[in-house]
C-alpha positions as CSV (number, residue, x, y, z in Angstrom):
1,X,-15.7,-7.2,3.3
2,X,-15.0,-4.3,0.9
3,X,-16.4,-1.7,3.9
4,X,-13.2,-2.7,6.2
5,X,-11.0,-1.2,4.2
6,X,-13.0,1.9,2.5
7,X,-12.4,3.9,5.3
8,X,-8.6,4.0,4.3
9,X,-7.9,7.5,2.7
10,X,-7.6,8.4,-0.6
11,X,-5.2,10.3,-2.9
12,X,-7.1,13.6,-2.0
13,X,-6.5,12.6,2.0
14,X,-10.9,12.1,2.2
15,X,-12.5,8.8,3.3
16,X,-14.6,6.8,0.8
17,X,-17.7,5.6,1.4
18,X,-18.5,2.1,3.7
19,X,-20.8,-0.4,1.7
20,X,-24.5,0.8,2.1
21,X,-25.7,-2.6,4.4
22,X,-23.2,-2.0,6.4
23,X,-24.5,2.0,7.2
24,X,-28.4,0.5,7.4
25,X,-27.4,-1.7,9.7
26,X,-25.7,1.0,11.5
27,X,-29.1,3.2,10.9
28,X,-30.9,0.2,12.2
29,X,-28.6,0.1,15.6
30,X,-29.5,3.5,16.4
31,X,-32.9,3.6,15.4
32,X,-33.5,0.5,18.2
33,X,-30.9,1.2,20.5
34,X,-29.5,-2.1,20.3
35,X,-26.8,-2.4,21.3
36,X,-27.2,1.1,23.3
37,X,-23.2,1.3,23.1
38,X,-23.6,2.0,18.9
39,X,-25.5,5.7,20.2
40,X,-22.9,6.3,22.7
41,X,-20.2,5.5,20.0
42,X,-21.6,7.9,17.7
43,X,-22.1,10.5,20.1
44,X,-18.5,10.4,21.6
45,X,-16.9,10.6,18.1
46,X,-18.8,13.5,17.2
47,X,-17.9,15.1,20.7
48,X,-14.3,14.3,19.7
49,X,-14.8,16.3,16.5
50,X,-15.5,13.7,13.8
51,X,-19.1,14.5,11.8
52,X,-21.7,12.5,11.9
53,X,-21.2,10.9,8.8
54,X,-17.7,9.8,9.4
55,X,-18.8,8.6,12.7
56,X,-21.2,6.4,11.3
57,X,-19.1,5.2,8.5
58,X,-16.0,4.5,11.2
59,X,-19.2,2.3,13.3
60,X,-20.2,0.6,9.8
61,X,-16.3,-0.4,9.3
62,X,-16.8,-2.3,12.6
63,X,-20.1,-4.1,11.8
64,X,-18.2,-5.0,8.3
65,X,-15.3,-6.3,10.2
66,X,-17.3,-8.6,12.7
67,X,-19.9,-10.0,10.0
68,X,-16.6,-10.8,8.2
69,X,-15.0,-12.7,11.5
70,X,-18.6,-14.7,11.9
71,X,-18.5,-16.1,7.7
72,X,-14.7,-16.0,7.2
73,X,-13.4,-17.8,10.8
74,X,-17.5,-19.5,11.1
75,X,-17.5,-18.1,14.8
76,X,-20.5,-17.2,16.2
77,X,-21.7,-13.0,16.6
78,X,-20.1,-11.8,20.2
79,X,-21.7,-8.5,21.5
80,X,-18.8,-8.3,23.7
81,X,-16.3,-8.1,21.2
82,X,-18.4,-6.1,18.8
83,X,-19.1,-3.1,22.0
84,X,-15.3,-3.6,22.5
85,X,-14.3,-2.9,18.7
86,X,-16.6,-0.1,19.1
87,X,-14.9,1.3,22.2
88,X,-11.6,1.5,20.4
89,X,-12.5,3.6,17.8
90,X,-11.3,5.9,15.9
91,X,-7.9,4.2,16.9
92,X,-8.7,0.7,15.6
93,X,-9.0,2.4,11.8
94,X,-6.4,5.5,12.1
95,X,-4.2,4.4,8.9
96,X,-2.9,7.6,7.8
């Protein structure tokens, strides 16, 4: 739970860093290409001139926020609204 909001800026206007399960799992998504939409993600938020490592760690805020929906609300994973979440970013975590 402590990723969903690490992306949040600091004092010095930097992100922090997500939790480090939530970036393997996010290494693990692109390493198998499942779900193919993780790669596209990451590509089209580089291409919009985040880095790499920002783009991954905006991706592992959204795997944090849908393991947290499956234990906290005891729903079941939904690819669907996992791809979606990813669609939306960067705009579901702009907090400025």
């Amino acid at each position: 739970y402590g990723c969903i909001h690490s992306l949040k800026r600091n004092n010095k206007n930097t992100m922090t860093k997500p939790n480090p399960a939530m970036l393997e799992d996010v290494e693990n998504q692109l390493r198998d290409n499942t779900p193919p939409e993780t790669k596209q993600t990451l590509d089209r938020l580089i291409k919009e001139g985040h880095s790499e490592e920002e783009a991954k760690h905006l991706i592992a805020t959204v795997v944090a926020t849908e393991i947290f929906g499956v234990l906290k609300n005891k729903r079941p994973y939904d690819q669907a609204r996992y791809i979606a979440a990813l669609q939306r970013l960067p705009k579901v975590f702009d907090e400025k």
